[in-house]
N, C-alpha and C positions, 0 to 999 in steps of 0.2 A: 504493500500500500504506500502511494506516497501523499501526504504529509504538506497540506496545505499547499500548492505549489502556484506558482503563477502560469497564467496562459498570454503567451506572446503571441497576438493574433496578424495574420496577412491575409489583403481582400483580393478579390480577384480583378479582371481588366474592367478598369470604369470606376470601380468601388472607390472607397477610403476607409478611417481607420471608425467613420460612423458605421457604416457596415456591421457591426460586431456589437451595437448598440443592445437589440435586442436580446440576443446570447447573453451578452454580460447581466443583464440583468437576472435573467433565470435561472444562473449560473449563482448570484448572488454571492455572500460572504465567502465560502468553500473555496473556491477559486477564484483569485483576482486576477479579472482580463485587463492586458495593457495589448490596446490596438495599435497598429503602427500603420504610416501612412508609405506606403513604398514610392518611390522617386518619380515625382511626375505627378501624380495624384493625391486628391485629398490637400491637405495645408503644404504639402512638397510639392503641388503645381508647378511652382517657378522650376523645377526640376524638368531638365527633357530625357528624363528615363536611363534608360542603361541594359547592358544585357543580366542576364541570372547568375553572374556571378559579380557583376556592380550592384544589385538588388542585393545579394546574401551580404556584402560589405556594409552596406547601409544597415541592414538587420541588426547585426553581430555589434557593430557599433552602438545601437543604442539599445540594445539586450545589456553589453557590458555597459552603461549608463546606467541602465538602472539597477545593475549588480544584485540580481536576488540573491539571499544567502540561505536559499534549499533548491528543492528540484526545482525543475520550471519545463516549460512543456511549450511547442509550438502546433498553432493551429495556422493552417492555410486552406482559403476556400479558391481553385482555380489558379488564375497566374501564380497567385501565393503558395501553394501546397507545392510546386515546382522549386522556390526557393528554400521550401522550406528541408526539402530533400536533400538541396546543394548545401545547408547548413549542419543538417544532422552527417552528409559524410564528414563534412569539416571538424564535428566532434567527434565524430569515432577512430580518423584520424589523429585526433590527439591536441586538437587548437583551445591551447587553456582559457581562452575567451571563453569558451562556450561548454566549459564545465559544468555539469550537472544537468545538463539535458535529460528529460526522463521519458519524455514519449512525443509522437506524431500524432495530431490530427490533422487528417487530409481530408478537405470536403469535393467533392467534384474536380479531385485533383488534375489538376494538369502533368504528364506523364515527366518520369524521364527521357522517354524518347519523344519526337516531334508531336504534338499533338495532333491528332485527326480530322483536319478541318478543312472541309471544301474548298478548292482556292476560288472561285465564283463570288461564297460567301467572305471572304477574305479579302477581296478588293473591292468587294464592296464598302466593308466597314471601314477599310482603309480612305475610299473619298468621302463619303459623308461627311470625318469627323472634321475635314477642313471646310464644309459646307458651308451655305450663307446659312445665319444664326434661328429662320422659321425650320430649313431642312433640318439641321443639326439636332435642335430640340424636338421635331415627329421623330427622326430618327432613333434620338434616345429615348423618347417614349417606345419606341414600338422593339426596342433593343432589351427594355427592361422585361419588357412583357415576356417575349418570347423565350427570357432566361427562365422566368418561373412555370412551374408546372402548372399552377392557379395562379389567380390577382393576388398581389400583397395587401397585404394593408395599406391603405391609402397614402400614411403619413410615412412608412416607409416607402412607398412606390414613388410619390415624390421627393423623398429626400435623395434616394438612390439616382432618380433622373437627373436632379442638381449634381450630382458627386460626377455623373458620367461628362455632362457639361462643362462642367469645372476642369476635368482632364486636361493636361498639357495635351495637347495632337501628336506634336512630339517622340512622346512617351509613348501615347497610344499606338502607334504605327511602330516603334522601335521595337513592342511586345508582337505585335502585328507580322513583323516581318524579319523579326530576330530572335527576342525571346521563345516563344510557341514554337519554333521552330530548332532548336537548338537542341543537340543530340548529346545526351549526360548519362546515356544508358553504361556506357562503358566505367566514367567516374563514378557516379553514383555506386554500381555494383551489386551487393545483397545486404544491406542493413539488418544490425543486429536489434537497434534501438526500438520499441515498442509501439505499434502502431493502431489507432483507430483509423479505417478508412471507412466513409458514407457515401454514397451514389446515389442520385436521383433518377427513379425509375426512368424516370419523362426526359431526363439529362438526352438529349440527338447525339450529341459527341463525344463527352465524358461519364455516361454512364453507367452499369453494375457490367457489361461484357468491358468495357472500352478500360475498365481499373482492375478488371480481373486480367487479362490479359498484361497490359504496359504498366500497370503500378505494384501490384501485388509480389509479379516475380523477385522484386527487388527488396522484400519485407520479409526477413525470419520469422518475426514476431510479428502476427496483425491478427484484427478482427474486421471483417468486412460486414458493414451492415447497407442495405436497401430502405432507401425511405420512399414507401408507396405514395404516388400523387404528384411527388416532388420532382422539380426538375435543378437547376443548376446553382440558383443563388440557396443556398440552403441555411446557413445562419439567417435568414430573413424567412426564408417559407415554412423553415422547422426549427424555429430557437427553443420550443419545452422537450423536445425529444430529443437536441442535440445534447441539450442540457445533462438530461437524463441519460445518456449512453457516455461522455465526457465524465461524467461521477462514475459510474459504474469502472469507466477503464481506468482512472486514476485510483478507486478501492481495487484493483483486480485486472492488474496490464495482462496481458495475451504473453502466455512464457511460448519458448520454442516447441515445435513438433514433439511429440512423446517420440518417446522412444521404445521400443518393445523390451518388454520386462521378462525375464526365462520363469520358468515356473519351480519353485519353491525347488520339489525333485529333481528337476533338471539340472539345475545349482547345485544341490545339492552331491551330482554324482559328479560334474565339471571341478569341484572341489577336490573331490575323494581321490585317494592313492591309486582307483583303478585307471584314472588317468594321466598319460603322460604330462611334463610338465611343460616339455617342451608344446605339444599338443592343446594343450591348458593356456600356456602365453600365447597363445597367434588364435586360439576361440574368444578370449577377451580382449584381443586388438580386435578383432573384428564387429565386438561390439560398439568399439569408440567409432561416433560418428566420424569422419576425413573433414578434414579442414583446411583441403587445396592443397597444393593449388587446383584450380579449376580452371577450363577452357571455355567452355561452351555461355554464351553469353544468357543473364536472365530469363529471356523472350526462349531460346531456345531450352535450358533447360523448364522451361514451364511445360512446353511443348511436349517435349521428354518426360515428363510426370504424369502430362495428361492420359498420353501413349500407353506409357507402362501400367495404368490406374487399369485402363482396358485389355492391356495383354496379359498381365498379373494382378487382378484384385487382391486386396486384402483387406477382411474384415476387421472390425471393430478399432478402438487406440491403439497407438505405438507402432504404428505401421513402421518396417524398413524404408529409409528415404533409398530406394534404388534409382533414382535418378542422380542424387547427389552423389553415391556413389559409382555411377558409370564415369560420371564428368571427372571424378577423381581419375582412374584407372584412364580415361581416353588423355587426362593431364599428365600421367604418369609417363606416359609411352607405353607399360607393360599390355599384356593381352596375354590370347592362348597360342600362339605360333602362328595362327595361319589366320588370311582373309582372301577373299575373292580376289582373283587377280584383277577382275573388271571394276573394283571398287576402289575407288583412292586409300591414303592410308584412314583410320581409325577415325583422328580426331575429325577429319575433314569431311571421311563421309554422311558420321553421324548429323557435324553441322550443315551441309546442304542437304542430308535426306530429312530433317527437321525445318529445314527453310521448303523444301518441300513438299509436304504436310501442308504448312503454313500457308503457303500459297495456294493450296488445291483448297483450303477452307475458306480464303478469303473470295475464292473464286466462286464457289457454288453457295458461299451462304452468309457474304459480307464482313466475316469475323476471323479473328484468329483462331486454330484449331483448339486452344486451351480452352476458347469462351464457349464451345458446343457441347449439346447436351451429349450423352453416351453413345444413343441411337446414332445419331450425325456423326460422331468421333468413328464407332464401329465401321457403317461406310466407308467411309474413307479409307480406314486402314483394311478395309476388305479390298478398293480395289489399290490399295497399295500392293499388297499380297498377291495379287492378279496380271502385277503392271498394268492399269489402267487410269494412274494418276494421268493427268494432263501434261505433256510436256511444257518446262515452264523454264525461260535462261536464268542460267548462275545455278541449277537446279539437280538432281540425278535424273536420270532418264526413266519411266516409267518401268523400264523391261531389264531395270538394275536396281528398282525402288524393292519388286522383289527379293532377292540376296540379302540385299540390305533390311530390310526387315524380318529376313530367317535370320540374321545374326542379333538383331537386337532379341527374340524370342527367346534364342537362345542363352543369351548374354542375361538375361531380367532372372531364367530361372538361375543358374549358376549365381547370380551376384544373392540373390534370395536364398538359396542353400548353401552360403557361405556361412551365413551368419547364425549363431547357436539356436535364436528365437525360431528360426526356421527347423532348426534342426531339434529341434521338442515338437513344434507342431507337429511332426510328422509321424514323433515316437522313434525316431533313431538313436541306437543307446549302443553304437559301434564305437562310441568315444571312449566309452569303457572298458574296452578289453585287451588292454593293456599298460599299465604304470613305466614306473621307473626302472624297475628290478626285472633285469633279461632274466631272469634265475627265474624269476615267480611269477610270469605273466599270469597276471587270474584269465584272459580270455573268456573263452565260452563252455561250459561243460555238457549243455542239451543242445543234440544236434538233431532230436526229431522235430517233423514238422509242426510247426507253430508251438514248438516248445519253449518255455521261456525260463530264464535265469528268478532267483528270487531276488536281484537288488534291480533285473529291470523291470517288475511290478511297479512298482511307486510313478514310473516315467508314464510307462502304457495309460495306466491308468489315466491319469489327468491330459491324455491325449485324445482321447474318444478312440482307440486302437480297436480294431474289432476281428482282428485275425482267428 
């Protein structure tokens, strides 16, 4: 739990540090919001903007201004939740400015990678905002509207339309045709730091697929919630619910993936003298999660998890991250000896037979392959399987997508039976028949069929074993 903390707020394109008015209020005592005005907007009008890493300097500067002396937490809705990404690497990094960061909130975050945005729509907004001053103000009336999922509140709807007004042009177009666009997937990386992320169902371009996809990969730690109804300005369309999920993740951050737990028995014999020690140290490195390097970029390994969710299910917590762990191994260099001659090496194949995937989903159903449901995902990798992907450049060839996905199948099961949790579900108790002492191997002593020892009872049993 953390412990009174402050929330340093960022608005999105148009906004200011009013924006956050209504939140703060419902947020009340518990957390004290300090809004800030990013460059260009709001009372930094005179500002003509900057790119996402002149915005996070601005940030950092007046976060260390007002030196909280506990946690403190950033919230971004939109352009903001972008910079607020370039700040939290900055602290995990190591930049004593920004000590004691304790968590993200992202509202209708703007990605690390380019945002998703028509360029039609884009030049559009782009002439308006130098418009004559009747255009400019229809314009930002009809700009506010269409961010919300419903009408605001009246008194926010106006206030919001002044803030957009107010906008340097400057700025606006620099975010327009710079910031938005500006590729941080690689910087950014996989944040450890703790994240609420929100989506508005009604969000057209940053939405629950568009944050599932480009935001999420990039978050060890997150909770993704959907706010039904809502579209993009979300502190103004949902400040009691934001309120309410904001307390909940400050009593109770989102900790990392579980991890698969062995079963009490199985422990139990992994301990015992009937197994080697050497055999015993490389069953419990295999439980430590790998921690890179890694190759394969976010977007891709997301893709890679999606994949593997449907090639190897596995029920209930503590799932094996077998994606995280191929990315190791394809980082590593090591393998099993051998690959298709017609495949490039390991790391390369993986990453364009994942680029495309990617491509065949965006092609048939608008989205990245992570953001489709199971049915849609199966597809796909049926006619992956088939060679019937769509040839697509920079890509594998449909009639090598094959190969290449016998090897990922078989790759998921092996990296899956590496690991001990695997090796209880199944009831394998081969670990045991043998210790340290050539002299005393205890082995096997029933060798009729479905005969069993009395120290592998305890295992079977708590494996549903039904031989």
């Amino acid at each position: 739990m953390i412990d009174h903390p402050v929330l340093f707020c960022l608005h999105f394109l148009g906004g200011s540090a009013r924006t956050w008015r209504p939140l703060a209020e419902q947020l009340g005592p518990t957390l004290r919001c300090v809004a800030i005005d990013l460059p260009g907007f709001g009372d930094e009008a005179h500002q003509t903007g900057g790119n996402v890493a002149a915005m996070a300097d601005h940030v950092a500067a007046r976060i260390q201004a007002e030196a909280p002396t506990g946690p403190w937490l950033i919230a971004g809705n939109s352009m903001g939740a972008k910079v607020a990404l370039a700040l939290a690497r900055r602290h995990e990094d190591g930049d004593p400015g920004l000590k004691g960061l304790a968590g993200l909130v992202l509202l209708a975050g703007s990605p690390p990678a380019p945002e998703p945005m028509a360029e039609e729509r884009r030049q559009a907004m782009i002439a308006w905002i130098d418009a004559d001053p009747e255009t400019r103000r229809r314009e930002a009336e009809a700009f506010v509207t269409a961010n919300a999922g419903a009408p605001l509140d009246p008194e926010d709807h106006a206030r919001t339309v002044e803030d957009v007004l107010r906008a340097n042009p400057q700025a606006w177009k620099a975010w327009l045709t710079g910031g938005a666009d500006e590729d941080w997937r690689g910087r950014i990386g996989t944040l450890s730091t703790p994240a609420l992320v929100v989506s508005g169902a009604e969000d057209g371009d940053l939405g629950p697929e568009a944050q599932a996809a480009l935001t999420l990969p990039h978050l060890a730690r997150h909770r993704h919630e959907v706010a039904l109804g809502a579209g993009h300005l979300l502190p103004l369309e949902r400040p009691n619910d934001l309120a309410a999920l904001i307390r909940d993740f400050v009593a109770a951050p989102p900790e990392a993936a579980e991890t698969p737990e062995l079963p009490p028995a199985f422990a139990a014999l992994m301990s015992s003298d009937r197994v080697n020690s050497r055999l015993r140290a490389t069953l419990r490195a295999r439980m430590r999660e790998p921690d890179g390097p890694f190759c394969l970029s976010p977007e891709a390994r997301a893709t890679l998890t999606a994949c593997l969710d449907r090639v190897l299910p596995q029920d209930g917590s503590g799932k094996i991250d077998l994606a995280r762990r191929i990315d190791a191994r394809l980082a590593s260099g090591t393998g099993d000896g051998w690959r298709y001659a017609s495949l490039p090496p390991d790391p390369q194949a993986y990453a364009r037979a994942l680029r495309t995937l990617d491509a065949a989903a965006r092609a048939t159903h608008g989205q990245p392959f992570a953001a489709l449901d199971g049915a849609d995902q199966d597809t796909l990798l049926d006619r992956a399987a088939s060679g019937r992907l769509p040839a697509t450049p920079d890509c594998i060839a449909p009639e090598l997508m094959t190969c290449w996905f016998e090897e990922l199948r078989g790759e998921a099961v092996r990296t899956w039976l590496a690991h001990p949790a695997a090796l209880a579900a199944i009831g394998f108790t081969g670990i045991g028949a043998g210790g340290d002492d050539a002299e005393s191997l205890p082995g096997y002593r029933q060798t009729g069929l479905n005969a069993r020892e009395s120290w592998e009872a305890p295992i079977l049993e708590t494996t549903g074993d039904n031989r």
